[in-house]
C-alpha positions as CSV (number, residue, x, y, z in Angstrom):
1,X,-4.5,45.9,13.8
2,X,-2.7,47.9,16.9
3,X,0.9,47.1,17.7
4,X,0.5,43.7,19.8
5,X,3.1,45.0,22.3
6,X,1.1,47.7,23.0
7,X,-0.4,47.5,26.5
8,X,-3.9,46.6,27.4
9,X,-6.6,48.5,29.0
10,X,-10.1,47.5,30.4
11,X,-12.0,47.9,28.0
12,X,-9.7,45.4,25.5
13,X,-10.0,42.7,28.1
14,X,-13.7,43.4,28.4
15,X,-14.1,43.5,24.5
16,X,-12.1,40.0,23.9
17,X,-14.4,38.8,27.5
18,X,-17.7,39.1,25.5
19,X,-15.8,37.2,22.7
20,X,-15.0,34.9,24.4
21,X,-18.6,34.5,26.0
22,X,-20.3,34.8,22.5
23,X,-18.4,31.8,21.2
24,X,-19.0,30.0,24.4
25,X,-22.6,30.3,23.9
26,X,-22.9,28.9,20.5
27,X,-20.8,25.9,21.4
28,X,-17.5,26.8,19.9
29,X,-15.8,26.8,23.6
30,X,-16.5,24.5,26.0
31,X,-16.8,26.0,30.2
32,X,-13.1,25.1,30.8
33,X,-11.9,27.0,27.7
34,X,-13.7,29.5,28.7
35,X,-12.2,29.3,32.1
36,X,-9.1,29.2,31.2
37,X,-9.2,32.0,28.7
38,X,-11.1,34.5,30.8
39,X,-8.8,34.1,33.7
40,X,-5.8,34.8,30.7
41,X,-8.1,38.1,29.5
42,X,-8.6,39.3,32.8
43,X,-4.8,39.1,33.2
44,X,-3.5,39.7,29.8
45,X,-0.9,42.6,29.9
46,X,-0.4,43.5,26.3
47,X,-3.2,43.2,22.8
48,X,-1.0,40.4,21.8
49,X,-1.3,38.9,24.5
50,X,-4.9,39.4,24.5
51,X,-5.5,38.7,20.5
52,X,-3.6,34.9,20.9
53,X,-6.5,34.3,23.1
54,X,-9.1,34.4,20.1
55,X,-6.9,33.6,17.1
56,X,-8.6,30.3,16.8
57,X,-12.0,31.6,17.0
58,X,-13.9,33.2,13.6
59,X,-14.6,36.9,13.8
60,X,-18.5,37.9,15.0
61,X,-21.0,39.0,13.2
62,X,-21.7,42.5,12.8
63,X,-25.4,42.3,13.8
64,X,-26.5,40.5,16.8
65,X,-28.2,37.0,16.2
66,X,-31.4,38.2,17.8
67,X,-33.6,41.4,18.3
68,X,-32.3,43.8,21.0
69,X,-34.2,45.8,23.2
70,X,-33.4,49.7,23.9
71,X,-32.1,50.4,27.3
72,X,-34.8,52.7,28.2
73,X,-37.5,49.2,27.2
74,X,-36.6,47.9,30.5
75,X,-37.6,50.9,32.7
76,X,-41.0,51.5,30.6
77,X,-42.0,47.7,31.9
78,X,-41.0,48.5,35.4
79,X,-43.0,52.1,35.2
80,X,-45.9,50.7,33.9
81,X,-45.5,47.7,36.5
82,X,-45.4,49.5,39.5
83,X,-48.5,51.8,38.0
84,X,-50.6,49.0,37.6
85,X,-49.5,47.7,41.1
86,X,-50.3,50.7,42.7
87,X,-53.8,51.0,41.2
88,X,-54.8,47.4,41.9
89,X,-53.8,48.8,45.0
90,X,-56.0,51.3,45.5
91,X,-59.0,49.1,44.4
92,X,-58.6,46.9,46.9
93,X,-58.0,49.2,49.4
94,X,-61.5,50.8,48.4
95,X,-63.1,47.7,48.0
96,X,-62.4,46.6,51.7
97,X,-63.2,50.1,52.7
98,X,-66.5,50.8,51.5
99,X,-68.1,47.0,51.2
């Protein structure tokens, strides 16, 4: 574990944030703690500062609970949205055209 007096950047307050949101999500904290503790993550100055705010909680799991999608899933459903758009398009287009 890093030196708790050592300061704190973004991306630890972000990291412990998720945490935080993770356990909130399968019931461990309730919206207040949540509250509370973000607001002390989003202002924590130091990792010890930042580590007493899940000491209480159990470590995650390695894997995420469920199935995650690869970012690039996201913008093959769009694509092949807007293609299919565009050709229903068309048909009707042609259809009120040419009766």
């Amino acid at each position: 574990m890093p030196e708790p007096a050592l300061r704190a950047s973004d991306d630890d307050r972000d990291a412990v944030l998720r945490v935080l949101e993770w356990h909130t999500a399968t019931g461990r904290l309730n919206l207040d703690e949540l509250d509370q503790r973000s607001t002390a993550a989003l202002t924590a100055v130091t990792l010890g500062d930042l580590a007493a705010l899940t000491a209480d909680l159990p470590e995650l799991p390695d894997k995420p609970a469920g199935p995650v999608e690869p970012a690039s899933h996201a913008r093959h459903l769009a694509l092949l949205f807007v293609i299919a758009f565009v050709a229903l398009a068309a048909l009707a287009a042609m259809m009120l055209l040419h009766p």
